[in-house]
C-alpha positions in Angstrom: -2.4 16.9 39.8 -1.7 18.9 42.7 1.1 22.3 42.4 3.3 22.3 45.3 3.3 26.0 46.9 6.4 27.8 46.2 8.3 28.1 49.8 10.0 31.3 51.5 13.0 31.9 50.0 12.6 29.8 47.1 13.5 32.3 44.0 12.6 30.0 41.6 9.5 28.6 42.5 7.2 31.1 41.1 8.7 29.9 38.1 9.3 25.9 38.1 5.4 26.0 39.2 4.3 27.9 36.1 6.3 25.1 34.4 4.4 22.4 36.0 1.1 23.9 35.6 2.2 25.3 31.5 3.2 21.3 30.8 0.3 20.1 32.8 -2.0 21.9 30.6 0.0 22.8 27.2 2.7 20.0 26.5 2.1 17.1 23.8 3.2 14.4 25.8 1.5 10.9 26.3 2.8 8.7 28.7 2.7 5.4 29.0 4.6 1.8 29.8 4.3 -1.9 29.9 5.9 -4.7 32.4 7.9 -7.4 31.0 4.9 -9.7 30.0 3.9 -7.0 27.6 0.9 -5.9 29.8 -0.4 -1.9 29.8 0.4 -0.7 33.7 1.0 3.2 33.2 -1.4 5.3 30.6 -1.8 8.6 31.1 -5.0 10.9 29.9 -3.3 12.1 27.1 -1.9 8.6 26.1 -6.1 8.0 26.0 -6.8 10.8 23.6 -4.2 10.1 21.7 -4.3 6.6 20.9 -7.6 6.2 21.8 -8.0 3.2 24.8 -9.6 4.6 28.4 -7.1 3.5 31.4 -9.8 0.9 32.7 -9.9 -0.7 29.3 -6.0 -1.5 28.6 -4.4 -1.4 31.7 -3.8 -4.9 32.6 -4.3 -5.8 29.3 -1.8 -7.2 26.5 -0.3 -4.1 25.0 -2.5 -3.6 21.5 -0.4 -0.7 20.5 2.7 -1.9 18.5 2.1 -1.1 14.8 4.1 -4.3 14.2 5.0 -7.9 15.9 7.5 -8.2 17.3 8.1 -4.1 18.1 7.9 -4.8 22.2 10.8 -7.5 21.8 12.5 -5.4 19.7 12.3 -2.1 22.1 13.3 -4.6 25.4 16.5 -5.3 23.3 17.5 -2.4 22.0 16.8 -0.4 25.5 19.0 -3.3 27.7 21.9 -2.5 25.2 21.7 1.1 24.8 20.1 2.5 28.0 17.1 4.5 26.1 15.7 5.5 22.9 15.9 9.4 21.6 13.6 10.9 19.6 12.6 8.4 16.9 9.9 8.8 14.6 7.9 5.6 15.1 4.2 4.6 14.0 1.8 3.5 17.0 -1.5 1.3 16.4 -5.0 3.6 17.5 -8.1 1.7 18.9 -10.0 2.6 15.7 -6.6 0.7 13.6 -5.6 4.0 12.2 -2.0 5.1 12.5 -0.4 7.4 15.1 2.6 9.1 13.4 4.7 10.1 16.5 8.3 11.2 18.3 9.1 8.5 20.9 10.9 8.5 23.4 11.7 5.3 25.6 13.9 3.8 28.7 13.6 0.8 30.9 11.5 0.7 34.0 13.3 -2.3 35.6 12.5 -5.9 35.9 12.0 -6.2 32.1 9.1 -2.9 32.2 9.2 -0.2 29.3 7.8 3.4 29.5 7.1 5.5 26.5 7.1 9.3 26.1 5.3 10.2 22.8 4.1 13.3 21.2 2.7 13.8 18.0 3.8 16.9 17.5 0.6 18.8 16.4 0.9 22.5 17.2 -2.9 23.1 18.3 -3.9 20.1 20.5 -4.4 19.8 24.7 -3.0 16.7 25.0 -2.3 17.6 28.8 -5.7 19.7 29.8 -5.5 17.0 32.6 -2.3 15.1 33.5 -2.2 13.4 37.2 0.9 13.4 37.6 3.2 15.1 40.1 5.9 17.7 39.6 8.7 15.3 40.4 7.5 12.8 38.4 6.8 15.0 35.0 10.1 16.2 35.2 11.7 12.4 36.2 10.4 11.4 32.7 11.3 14.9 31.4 15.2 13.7 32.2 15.5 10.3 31.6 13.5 11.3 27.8 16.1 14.4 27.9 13.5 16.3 26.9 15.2 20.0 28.3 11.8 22.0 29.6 12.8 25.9 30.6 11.7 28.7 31.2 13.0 32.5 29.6 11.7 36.0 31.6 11.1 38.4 29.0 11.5 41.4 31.2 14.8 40.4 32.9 16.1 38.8 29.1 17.6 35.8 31.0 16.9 32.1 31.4 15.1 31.8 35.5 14.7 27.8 34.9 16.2 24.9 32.8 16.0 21.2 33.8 18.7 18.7 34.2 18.3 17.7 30.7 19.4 20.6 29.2 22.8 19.6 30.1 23.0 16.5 28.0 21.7 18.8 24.9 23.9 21.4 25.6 27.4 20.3 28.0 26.3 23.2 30.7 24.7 22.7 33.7 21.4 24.2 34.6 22.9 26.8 36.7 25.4 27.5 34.2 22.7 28.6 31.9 20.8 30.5 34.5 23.3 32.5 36.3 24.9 33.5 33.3 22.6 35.5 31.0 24.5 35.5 28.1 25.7 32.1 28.3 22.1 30.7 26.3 22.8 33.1 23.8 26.2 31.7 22.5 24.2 28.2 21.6 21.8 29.8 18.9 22.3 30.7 15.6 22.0 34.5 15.1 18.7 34.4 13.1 17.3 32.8 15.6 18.2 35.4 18.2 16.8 37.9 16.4 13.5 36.3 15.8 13.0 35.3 19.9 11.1 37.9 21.2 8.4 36.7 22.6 5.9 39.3 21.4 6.6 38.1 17.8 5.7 33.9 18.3 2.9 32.8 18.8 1.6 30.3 21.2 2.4 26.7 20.8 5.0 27.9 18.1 7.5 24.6 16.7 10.8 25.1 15.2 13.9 23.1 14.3 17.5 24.7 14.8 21.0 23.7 15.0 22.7 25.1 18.5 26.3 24.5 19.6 27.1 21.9 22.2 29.9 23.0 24.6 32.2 20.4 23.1 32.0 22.4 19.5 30.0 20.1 18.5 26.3 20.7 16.2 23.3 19.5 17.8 19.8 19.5 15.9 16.8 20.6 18.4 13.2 20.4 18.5 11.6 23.7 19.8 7.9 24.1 21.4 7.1 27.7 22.8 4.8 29.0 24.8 4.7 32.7 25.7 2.9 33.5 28.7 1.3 36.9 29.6 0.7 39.1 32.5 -2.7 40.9 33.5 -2.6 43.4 30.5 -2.0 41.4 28.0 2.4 41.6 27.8 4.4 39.1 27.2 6.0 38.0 30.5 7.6 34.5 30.0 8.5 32.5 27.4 8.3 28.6 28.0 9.3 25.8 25.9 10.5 22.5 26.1 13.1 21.6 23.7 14.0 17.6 22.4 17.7 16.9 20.6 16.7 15.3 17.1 20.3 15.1 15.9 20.2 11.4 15.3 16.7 11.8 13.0 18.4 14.7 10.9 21.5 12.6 10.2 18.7 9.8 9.4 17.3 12.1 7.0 20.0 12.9 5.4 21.0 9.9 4.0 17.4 9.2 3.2 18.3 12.0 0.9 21.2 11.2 -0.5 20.2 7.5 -0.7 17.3 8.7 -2.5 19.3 10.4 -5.1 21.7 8.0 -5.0 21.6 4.9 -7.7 22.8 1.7 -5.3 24.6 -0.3 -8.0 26.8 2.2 -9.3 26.8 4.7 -6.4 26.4 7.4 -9.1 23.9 10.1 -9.0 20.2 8.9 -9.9 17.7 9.8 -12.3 15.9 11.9 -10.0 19.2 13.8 -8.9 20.2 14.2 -13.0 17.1 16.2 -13.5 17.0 18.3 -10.3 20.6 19.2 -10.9 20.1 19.7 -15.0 17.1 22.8 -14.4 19.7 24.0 -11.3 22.5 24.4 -13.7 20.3 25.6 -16.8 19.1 28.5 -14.2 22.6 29.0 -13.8 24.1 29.4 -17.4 20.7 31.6 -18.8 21.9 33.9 -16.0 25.3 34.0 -16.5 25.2 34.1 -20.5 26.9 30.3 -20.6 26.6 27.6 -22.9 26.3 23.6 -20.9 25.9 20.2 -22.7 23.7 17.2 -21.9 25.5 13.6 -23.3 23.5 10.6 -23.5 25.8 7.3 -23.1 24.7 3.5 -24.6 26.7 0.8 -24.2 26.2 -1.3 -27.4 26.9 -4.7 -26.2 25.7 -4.8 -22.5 22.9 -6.2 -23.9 24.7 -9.1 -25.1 26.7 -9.3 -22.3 23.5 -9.5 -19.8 21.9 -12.2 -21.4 25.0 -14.3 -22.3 26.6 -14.3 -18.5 24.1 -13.3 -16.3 22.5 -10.4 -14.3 25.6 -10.6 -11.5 27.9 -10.5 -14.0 25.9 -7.9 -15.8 25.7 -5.6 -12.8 29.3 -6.0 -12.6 29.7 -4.5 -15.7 27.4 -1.9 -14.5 29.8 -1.2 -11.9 33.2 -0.8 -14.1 31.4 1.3 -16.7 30.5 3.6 -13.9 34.0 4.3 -12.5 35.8 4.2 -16.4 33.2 7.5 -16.7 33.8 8.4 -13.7 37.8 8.6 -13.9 38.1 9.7 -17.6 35.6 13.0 -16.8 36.7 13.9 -13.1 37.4 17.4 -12.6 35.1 18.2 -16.0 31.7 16.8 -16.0 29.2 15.1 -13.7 28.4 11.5 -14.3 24.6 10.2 -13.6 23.3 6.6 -14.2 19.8 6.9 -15.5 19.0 2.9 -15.4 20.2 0.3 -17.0 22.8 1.2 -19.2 22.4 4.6 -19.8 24.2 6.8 -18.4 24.0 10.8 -18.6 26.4 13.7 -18.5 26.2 17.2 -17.7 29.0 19.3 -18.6 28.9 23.3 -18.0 30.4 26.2 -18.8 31.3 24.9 -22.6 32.5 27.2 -25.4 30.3 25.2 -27.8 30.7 21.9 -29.6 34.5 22.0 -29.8 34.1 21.0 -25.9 31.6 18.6 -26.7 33.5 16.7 -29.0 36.9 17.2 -26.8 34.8 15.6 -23.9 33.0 12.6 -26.3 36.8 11.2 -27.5 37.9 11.2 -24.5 35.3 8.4 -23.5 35.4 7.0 -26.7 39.0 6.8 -26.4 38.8 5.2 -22.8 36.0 2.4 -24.0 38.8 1.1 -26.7 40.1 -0.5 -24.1 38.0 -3.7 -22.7 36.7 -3.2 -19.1 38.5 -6.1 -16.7 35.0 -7.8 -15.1 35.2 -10.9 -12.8 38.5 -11.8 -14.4 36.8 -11.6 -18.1 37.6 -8.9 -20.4 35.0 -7.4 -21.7 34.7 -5.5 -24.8 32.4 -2.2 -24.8 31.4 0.1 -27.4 29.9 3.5 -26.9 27.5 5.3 -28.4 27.0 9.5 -27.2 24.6 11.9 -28.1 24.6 15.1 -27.3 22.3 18.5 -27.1 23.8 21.8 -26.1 22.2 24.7 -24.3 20.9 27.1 -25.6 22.1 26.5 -29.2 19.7 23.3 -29.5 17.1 24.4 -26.7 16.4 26.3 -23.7 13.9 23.8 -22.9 15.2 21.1 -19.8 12.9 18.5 -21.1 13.7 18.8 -24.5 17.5 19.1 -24.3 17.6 15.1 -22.4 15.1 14.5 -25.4 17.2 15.9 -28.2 20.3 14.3 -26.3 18.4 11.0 -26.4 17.3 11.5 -30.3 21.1 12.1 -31.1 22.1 8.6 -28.8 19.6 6.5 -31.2 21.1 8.4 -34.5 25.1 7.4 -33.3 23.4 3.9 -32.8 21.7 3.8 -36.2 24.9 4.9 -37.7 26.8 1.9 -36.6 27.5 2.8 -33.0 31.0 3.6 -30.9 30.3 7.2 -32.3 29.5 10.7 -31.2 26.3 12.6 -32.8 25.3 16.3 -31.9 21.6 16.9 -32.2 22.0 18.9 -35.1 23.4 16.2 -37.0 20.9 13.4 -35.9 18.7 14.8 -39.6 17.9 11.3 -40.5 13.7 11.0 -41.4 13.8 7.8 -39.0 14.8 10.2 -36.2 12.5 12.8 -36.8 9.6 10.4 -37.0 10.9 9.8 -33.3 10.5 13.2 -32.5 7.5 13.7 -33.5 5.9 11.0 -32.2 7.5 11.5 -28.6 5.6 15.1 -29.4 2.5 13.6 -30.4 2.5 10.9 -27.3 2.1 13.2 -24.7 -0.9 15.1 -26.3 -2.7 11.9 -27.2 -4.9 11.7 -23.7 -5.9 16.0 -23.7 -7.1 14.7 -27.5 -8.8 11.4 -26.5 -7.2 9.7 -29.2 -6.7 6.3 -26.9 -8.9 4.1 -26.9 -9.5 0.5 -25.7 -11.0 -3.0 -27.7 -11.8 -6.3 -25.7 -10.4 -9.3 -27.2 -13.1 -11.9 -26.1 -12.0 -15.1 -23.8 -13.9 -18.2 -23.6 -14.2 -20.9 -22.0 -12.7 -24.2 -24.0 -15.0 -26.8 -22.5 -18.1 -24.7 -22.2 -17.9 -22.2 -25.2 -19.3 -19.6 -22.5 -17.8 -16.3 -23.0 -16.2 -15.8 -19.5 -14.0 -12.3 -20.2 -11.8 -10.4 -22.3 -8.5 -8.6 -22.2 -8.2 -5.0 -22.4 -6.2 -3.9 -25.7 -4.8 -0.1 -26.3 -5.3 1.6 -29.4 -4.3 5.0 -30.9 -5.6 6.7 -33.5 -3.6 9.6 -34.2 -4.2 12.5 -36.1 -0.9 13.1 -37.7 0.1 8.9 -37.8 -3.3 7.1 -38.4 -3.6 3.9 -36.2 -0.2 3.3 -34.9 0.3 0.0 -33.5 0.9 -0.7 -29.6 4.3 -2.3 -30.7 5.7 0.5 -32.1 4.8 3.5 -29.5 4.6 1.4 -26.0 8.3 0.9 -26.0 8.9 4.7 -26.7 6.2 5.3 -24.0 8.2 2.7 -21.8 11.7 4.2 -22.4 10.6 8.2 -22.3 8.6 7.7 -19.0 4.8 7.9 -20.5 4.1 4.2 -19.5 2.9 4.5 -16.2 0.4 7.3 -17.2 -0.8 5.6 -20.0 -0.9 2.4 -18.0 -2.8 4.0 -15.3 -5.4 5.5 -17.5 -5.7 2.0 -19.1 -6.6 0.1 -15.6 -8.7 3.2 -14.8 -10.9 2.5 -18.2 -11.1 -1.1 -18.3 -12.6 -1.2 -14.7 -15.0 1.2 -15.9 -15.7 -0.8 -18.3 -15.9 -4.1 -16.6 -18.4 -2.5 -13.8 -20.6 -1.7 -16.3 -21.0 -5.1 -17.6 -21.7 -6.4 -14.2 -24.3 -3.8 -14.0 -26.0 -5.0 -17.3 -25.8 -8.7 -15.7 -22.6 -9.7 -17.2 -20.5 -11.3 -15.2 -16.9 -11.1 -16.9 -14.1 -11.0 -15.9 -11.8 -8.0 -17.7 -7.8 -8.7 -18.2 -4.8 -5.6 -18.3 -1.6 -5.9 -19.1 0.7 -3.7 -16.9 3.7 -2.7 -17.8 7.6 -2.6 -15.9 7.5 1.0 -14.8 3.9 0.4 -13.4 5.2 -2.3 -11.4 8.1 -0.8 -10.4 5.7 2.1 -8.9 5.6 1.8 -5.2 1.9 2.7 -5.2 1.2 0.7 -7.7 -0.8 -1.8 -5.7 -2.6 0.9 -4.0 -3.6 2.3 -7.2 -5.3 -0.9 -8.3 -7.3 -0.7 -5.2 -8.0 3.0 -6.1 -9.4 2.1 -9.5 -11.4 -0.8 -8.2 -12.8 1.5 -5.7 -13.6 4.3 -8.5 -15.3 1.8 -10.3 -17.2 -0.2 -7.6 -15.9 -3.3 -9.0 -15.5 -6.1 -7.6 -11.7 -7.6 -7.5 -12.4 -10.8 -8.7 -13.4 -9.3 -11.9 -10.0 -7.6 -12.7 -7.1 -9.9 -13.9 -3.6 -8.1 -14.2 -1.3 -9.7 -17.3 2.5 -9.7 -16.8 4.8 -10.5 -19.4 7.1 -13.8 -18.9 10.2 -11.8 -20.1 8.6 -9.2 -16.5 9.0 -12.4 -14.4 12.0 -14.3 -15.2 13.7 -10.7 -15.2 12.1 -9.5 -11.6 10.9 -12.5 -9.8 11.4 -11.3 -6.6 9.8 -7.8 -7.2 6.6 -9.1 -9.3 6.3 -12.1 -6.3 6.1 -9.9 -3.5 3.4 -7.6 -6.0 1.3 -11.2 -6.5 1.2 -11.5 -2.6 -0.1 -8.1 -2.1 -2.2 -8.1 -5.0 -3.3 -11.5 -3.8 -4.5 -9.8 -0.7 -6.7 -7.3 -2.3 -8.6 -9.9 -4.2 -7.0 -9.2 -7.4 -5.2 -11.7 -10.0 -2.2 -11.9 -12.3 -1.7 -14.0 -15.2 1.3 -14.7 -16.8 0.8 -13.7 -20.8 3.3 -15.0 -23.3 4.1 -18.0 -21.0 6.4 -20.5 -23.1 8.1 -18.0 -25.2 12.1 -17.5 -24.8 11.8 -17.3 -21.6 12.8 -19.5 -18.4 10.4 -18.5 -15.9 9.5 -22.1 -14.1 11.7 -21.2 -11.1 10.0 -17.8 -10.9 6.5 -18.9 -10.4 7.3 -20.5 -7.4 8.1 -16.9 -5.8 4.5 -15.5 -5.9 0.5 -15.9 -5.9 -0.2 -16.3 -9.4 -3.8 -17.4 -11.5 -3.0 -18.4 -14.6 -0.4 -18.7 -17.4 -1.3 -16.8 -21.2 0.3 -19.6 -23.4 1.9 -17.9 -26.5 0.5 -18.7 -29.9 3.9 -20.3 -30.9 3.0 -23.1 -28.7 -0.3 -24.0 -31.6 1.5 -23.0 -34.5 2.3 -26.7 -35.1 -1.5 -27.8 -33.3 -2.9 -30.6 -34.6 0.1 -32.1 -36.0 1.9 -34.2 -33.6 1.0 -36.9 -31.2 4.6 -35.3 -29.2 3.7 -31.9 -29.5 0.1 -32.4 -28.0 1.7 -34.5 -25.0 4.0 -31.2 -24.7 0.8 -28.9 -24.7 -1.0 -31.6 -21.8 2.0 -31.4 -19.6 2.1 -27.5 -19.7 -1.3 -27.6 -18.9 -1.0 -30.5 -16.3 1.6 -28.7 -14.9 -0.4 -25.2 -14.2 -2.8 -27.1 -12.7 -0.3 -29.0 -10.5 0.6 -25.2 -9.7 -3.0 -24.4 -8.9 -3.5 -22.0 -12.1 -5.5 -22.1 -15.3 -4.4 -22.1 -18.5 -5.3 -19.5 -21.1 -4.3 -20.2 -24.4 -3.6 -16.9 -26.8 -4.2 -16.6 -30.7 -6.3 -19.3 -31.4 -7.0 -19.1 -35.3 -8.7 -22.7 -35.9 -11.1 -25.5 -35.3 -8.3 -27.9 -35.1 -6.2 -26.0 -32.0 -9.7 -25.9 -30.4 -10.2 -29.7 -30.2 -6.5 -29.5 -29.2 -6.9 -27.5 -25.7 -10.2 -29.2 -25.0 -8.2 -33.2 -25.6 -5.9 -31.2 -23.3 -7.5 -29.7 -20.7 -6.6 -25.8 -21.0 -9.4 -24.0 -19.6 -9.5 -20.7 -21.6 -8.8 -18.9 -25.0 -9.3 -16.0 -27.0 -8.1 -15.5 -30.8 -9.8 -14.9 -34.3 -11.1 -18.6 -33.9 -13.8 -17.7 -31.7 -14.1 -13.4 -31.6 -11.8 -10.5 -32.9 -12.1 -7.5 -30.4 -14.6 -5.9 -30.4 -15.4 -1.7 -28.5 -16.7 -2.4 -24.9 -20.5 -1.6 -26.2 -20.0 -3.9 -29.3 -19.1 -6.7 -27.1 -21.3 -6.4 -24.3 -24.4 -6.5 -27.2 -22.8 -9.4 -28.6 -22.5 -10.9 -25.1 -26.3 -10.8 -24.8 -27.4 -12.0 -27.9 -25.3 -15.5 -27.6 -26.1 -16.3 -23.7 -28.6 -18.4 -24.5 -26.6 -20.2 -27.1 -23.8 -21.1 -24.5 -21.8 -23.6 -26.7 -22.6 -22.1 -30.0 -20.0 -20.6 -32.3 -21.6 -17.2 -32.5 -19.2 -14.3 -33.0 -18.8 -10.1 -32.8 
């Protein structure tokens, strides 16, 4: 690109060429555009560095850019309505299929045409070492993406150049902010004024600031700087180019709030509870004040749930929420933690006088049935309650200690208040100490995991087995998964333990394959695994860490999982699907309706609950019932695994009925990974036999 020469008597253009020539060679901008068949016919050199396509290789070309389909309808649409797009942060597709996080700017170029501005906004790059484009048309795309590009003399302290866009970001015109030196001034916040000098930022500096439209109005702004310096070395100008992000701060904002934010009951979330419980701990230790932490359970909801529905039941959710909400206005903050638990935190208490002043008065406002959908619905109450620092100064352990005292007003008949320092009941301290003794259980490498084998029904060949936790503890002995996975599940341990459980069994599983044994290892995961937005991504992970192959991990899901989240677990089988990966459904035929849910994702196989043999052989109707489950997973293109198998007799039963699989006493107990995999290779040649760990 070619400067024009600065003519006689043009003041400014010594300085709009230094512009020209600092954006040429400085500015993170790509440019690029496509005509209303979708086909590349602008790309710029730094679009090519950037997203990685040479000009002679896309232009002409369908556009292979658009992270998603349907994104180049979707920008014609939104453009012919609205004129442009402003600074969004959008994701572009690179030749090599990686992801270009970027600020986008877009407007139409007539007959149906798009052209893009984008930057990436990385502080240290040369995106434009060799632009070829003219001055007129860098600063055409400079206005119509209001990007504001100016230009500050460091020696005179006054603005010498701003472009037309720094009108619409700030309500002057350009030569408003250039013949008046002070004017500029009156938009920026005092710190920033103080920290401008250009001596004091270095170069390709980025900073975000609020500044003050001329209408009174806030404006959020994107700031790039560039000093410039003379001969000896002194700071002469100070360039920039600046980019109003107003709309993206308001955007993340109620991110923010949304994310702290729980969308039934509009209350404050878990998340929020906890930042703002350490916040206001901080807050009484320095101020010598006592706060309290409540714990509310609604005894009944469960009930209420099951009997009417989950619409009805979120309804519920909805007047519980704003009966809290009323009777404590003005004295305590109300949080829903999930479910229906809901949590308190009330500060600045004189001690438990207040606590039990603030208790009645929700006791008192739950006599009353809540009005739902017409219904009236009873609702009993049970609080517990831990007070700083009198029962803790510990954050974690106050919620803890809050929770301990919930279960003892529960255990006492419910509808109650109980302070942690009444809560002295053996059962409850049990629960303490085994929420103590949980945590501690993986830096002691007291978990551990057996494989339950499975076989194959019409073959006898040993074809896999399903992962099963134990823990041996020091102070408990062997304490059965049934009793500490639903404390695990309810004080947030799950998902660690789950993890390190997937983690182990793939372990495990690859090193089978590398002793030549191909089989197939099953998990069960849990709710707050699968609630984990990375939880499919860790999966991958742990195949990955294990170098094993997908098809030899099987994920187990619990029916009561599936009839409850249907939607969330079929989108999770899609995915999982994708990766190479399985679920089966375990307990399938228990108490729980989940035909309909099937239907709603990619599933392998059903577990069939042992209550489903307890009657096996006897029966000619109850072994037609077990055919037509079987017929019907097969119908559904999934296998049938049949749990607890304890005799010959329900073994001649799956194979008259087809299932496929089963694992139970019958055939093997579990066995430790080492123990099985020996036992493995001493019956392969007696595929068939009844040889067992």
């Amino acid at each position: 690109m070619h400067s024009r020469a600065p003519q006689s008597g043009d003041e400014n253009g010594l300085h709009t060429r230094s512009s020209e020539d600092w954006l040429v060679r400085e500015a993170p901008l790509a440019v690029f555009g496509v005509d209303a068949d979708n086909r590349v016919n602008l790309w710029s050199a730094p679009a090519a560095r950037m997203l990685g396509w040479d000009e002679d290789e896309i232009v002409g070309q369908r556009a292979p850019f658009w992270w998603k389909e349907g994104d180049f309808e979707r920008y014609q649409g939104e453009i012919q309505r609205n004129g442009c797009v402003n600074g969004r942060l959008v994701r572009w597709r690179t030749k090599d299929g990686g992801a270009l996080r970027s600020e986008t700017w877009a407007w139409s170029a007539g007959a149906g045409g798009l052209v893009f501005v984008v930057t990436d906004q990385v502080g240290e790059t040369e995106m434009y070492a060799e632009v070829e484009q003219s001055r007129s048309v860098i600063e055409r795309i400079a206005e119509a993406a209001e990007i504001c590009l100016f230009v500050y003399d460091a020696v005179s302290k006054r603005l010498v150049y701003a472009s037309k866009a720094c009108q619409a970001m700030s309500g002057y015109a350009c030569d408003e902010l250039v013949n008046h030196p002070d004017l500029w001034r009156s938009l920026l916040p005092g710190e920033v004024l103080n920290t401008a000098e250009p001596a004091q930022i270095p170069n390709n500096s980025r900073s975000e600031y609020r500044i003050r439209h001329r209408d009174g109005s806030e404006r959020w702004v994107a700031v790039h700087l560039y000093p410039r310096h003379d001969a000896e070395g002194r700071p002469r100008y100070l360039e920039g180019l600046a980019m109003d992000i107003t709309d993206r701060k308001h955007h993340q904002v109620e991110l923010q709030r949304l994310a702290f934010t729980d969308a039934l009951t509009q209350l404050p979330n878990r998340q929020q509870f906890e930042q703002d419980l350490r916040e206001a701990v901080m807050r009484a230790e320095r101020r010598g004040e006592k706060l309290a932490v409540f714990l509310f359970d609604f005894d009944g909801f469960k009930y209420v749930n099951d009997t009417f529905g989950h619409q009805f039941g979120d309804a519920t959710l909805k007047a519980i929420a704003e009966r809290l909400r009323e009777t404590l206005r003005g004295r305590a903050k109300v949080y829903r933690m999930g479910g229906d638990e809901f949590t308190v935190i009330q500060a600045g208490i004189g001690g438990e006088a207040d606590v039990r002043d603030t208790a009645g008065r929700c006791l008192e406002a739950f006599h009353e049935p809540l009005r739902v959908m017409g219904e009236s619905v009873p609702m009993g109450i049970s609080i517990g309650a831990a007070i700083y620092p009198d029962h803790s100064r510990d954050v974690d352990a106050l919620l803890r200690y809050a929770d301990i005292a919930m279960y003892a007003a529960k255990e006492q008949g419910g509808h109650r208040l109980c302070l942690y320092s009444e809560s002295g009941d053996s059962a409850i301290q049990n629960r303490l100490l085994l929420h103590n003794a949980l945590p501690k259980a993986f830096d002691r490498g007291e978990f551990s995991l057996d494989y339950q084998p499975i076989f194959d029904v019409r073959r006898g060949r040993f074809v896999g087995a399903e992962a099963l936790l134990r823990w041996n503890s020091p102070e408990f002995g062997f304490v059965p998964p049934a009793v500490f996975v639903p404390f695990a599940e309810q004080w947030g341990l799950m998902q660690r333990i789950g993890t390190w459980v997937l983690e182990t069994a793939c372990r495990t599983a690859a090193e089978w394959q590398r002793q030549n044994l191909p089989l197939r290892v099953s998990v069960n995961v849990s709710f707050s695994q699968l609630a984990d937005p990375h939880f499919v991504e860790g999966v991958a992970q742990a195949l990955r860490q294990a170098e094993l192959s997908p098809r030899h991990l099987q994920l187990e899901v619990h029916a009561s999982l599936l009839a409850q989240y249907a939607e969330l677990i079929g989108d999770l089988a899609v995915q999982l699907d994708r990766v190479g990966v399985s679920i089966a459904i375990d307990d399938f035929g228990h108490g729980e309706a989940v035909l309909a849910a099937l239907s709603a994702g990619s599933y392998d196989a059903i577990k069939l609950h042992p209550s489903l043999l307890t009657m096996a052989p006897e029966g000619e109707r109850h072994e037609r019932l077990m055919a037509g489950v079987v017929r019907l997973a097969h119908d559904l293109g999934m296998r049938t695994i049949a749990e607890g198998v304890e005799r010959r007799e329900q073994e001649l039963l799956l194979a008259r009925t087809g299932c496929d699989e089963m694992q139970g006493f019958w055939k093997a107990r579990p066995a430790s990974a080492q123990d099985l995999a020996a036992w493995c290779r001493q019956a392969a040649p007696r595929d068939g036999d009844d040889a067992r760990p």
